[in-house]
C-alpha positions as CSV (number, residue, x, y, z in Angstrom):
1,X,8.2,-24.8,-0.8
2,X,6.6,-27.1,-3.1
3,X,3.0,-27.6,-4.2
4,X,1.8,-30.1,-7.1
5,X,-0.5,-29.5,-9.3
6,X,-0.9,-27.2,-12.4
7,X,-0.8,-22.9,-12.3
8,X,-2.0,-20.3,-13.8
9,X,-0.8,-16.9,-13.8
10,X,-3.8,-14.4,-12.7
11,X,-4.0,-11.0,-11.3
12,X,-5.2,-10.8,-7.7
13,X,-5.5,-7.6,-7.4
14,X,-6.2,-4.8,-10.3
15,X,-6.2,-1.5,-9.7
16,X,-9.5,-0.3,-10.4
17,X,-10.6,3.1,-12.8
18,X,-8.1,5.5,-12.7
19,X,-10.2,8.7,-11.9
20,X,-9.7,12.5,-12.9
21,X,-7.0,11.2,-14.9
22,X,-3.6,12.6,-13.1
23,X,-5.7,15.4,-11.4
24,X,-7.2,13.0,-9.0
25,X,-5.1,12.1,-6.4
26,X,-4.4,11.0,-2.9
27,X,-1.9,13.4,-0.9
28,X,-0.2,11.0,2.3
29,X,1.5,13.4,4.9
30,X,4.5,12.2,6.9
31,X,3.5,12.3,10.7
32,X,5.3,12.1,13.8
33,X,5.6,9.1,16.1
34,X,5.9,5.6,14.9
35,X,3.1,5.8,12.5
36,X,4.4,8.2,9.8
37,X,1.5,8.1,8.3
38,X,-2.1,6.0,7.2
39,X,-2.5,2.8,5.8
40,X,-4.5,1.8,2.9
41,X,-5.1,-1.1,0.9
42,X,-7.5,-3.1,-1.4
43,X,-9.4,-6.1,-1.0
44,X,-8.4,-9.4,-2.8
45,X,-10.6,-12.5,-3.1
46,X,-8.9,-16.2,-3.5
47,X,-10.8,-19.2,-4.3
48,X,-8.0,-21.0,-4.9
49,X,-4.6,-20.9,-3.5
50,X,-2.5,-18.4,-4.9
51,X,1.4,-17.7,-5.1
52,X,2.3,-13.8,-4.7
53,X,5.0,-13.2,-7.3
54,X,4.7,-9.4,-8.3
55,X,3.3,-6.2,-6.3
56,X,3.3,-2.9,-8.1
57,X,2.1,0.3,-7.2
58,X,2.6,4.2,-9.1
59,X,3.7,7.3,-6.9
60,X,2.9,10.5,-9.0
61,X,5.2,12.5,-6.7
62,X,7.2,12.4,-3.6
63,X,8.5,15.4,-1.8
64,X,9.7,13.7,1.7
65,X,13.1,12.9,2.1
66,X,14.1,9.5,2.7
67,X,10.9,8.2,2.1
68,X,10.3,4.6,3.0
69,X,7.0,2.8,2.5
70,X,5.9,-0.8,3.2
71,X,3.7,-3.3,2.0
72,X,1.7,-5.7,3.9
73,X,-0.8,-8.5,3.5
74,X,-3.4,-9.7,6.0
75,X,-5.7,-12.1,5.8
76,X,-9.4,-10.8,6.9
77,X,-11.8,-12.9,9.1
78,X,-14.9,-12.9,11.2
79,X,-16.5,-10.6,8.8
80,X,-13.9,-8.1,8.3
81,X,-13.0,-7.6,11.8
82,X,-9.7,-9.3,12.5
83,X,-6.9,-8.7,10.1
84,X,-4.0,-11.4,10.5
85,X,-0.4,-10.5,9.0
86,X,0.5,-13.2,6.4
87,X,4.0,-11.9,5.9
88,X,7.1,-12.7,8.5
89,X,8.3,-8.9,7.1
90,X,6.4,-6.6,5.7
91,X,7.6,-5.8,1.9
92,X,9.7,-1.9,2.2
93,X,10.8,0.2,-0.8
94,X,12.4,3.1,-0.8
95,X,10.7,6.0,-2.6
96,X,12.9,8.6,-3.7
97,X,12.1,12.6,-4.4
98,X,10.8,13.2,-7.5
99,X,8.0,15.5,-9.3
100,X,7.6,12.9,-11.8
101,X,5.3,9.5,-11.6
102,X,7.5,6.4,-10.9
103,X,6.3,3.1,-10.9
104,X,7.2,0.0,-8.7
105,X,7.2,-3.4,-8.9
106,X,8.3,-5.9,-6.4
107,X,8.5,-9.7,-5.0
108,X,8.4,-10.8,-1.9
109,X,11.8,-12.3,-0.7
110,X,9.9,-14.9,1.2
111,X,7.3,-17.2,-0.2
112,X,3.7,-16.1,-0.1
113,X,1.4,-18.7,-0.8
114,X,-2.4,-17.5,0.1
115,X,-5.3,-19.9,0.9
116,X,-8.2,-19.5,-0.2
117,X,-10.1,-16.1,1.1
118,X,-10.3,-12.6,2.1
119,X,-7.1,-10.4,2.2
120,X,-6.3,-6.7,2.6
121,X,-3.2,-5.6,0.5
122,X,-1.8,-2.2,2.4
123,X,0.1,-0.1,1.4
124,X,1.9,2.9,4.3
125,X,5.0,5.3,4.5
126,X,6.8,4.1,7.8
127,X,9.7,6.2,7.8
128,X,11.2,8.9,6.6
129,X,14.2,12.0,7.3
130,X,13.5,13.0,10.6
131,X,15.1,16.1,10.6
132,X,13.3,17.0,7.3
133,X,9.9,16.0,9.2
134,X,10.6,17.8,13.2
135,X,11.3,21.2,11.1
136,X,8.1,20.3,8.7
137,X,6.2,20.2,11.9
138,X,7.7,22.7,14.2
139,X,6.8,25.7,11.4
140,X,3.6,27.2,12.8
141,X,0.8,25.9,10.5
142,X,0.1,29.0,8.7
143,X,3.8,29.4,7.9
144,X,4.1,25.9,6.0
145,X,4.8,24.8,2.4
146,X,2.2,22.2,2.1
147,X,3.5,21.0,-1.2
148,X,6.4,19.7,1.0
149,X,6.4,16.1,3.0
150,X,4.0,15.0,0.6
151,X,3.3,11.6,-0.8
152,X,0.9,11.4,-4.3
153,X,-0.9,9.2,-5.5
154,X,-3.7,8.7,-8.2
155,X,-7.2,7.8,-7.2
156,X,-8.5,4.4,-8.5
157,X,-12.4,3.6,-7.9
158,X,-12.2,0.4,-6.1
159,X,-13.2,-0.2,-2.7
160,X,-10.7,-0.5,-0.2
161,X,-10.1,0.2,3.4
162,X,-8.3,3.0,5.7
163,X,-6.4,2.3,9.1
164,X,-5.7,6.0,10.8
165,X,-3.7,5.0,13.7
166,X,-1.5,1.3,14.0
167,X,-4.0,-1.3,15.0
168,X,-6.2,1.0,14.8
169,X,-10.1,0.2,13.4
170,X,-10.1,-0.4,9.3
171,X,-12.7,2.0,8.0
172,X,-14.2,1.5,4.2
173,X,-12.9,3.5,1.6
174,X,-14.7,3.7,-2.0
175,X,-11.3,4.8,-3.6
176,X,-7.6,3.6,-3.8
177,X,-3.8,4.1,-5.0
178,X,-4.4,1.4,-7.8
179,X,-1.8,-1.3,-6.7
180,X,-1.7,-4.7,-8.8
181,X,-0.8,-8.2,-7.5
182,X,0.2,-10.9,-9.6
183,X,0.5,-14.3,-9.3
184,X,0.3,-17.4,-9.7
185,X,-3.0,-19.6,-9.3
186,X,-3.0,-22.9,-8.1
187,X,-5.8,-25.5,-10.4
């Protein structure tokens, strides 16, 4: 793809203030189903069209196996009611165990040129080691270690939004996981 003109290379998204330092954070729980988990995401304003080079995003600790998460774009209309999927593919990464912070940064294989609007940058664990998970969640609850199937992240204060369920209603959230998008800015 080709576009004339001159660029600019401007954040999209920034992550917000960090908050507690690394004792505030966001725990995400593998589930069950085809949903492993919620979906959450910050809201980035375009006045100008914009070319997605670079997403990044920390994880101050992982304790499910196999962990896969995905990125995803959508552009918001009629008043933040409809979210439309901008990407062909969402954007996965693999997210291995660790106990220490990791950060990521990513491109999108395909070409992401925004118009100008409102879009909601998510962020959601889709899969992860089944087995790990079915014996995770056939121990009785009271028998669990809840440090385990765990996903961490620190809290940013931004406003963002939640989704519970797939296509499920977008709730606001006053907090998020910090993620940063890059790019370029079309003048």
């Amino acid at each position: 793809m080709f576009i004339g003109g001159n660029t600019k290379e401007k954040y999209l998204l920034k992550p917000g203030t960090k908050i507690l330092g690394n004792k505030g954070i966001i725990e995400f729980v593998a589930k069950s189903g085809s949903t492993k988990g919620v979906e959450i995401g910050s809201v980035a304003k375009t006045k100008k069209p914009f070319l997605v080079k670079d997403i990044q995003f920390g994880i101050y600790r992982n304790t499910i196996p196999d962990c896969v998460v995905s990125v995803n774009i959508y552009r918001i209309e009629e008043k933040d009611k409809d979210f439309i999927n901008v990407l062909r593919s969402p954007i996965y990464v693999n997210v291995a165990e660790s106990s220490e912070p990791k950060n990521f940064h990513m491109s999108p294989e395909e070409t992401v040129l925004l118009e100008p609007g409102k879009y909601f940058i998510s962020f959601q664990i889709v899969d992860c080691d089944e087995e790990s998970l079915q014996a995770y969640l056939s121990t009785p609850e009271t028998e669990r270690d809840h440090s385990k199937m765990r996903l961490s992240s620190n809290i940013y204060l931004k406003s963002s939004y939640i989704r519970k369920a797939a296509l499920g209603k977008m709730e606001h959230m006053p907090v998020n996981i910090g993620m940063v998008v890059k790019g370029l800015e079309y003048q």
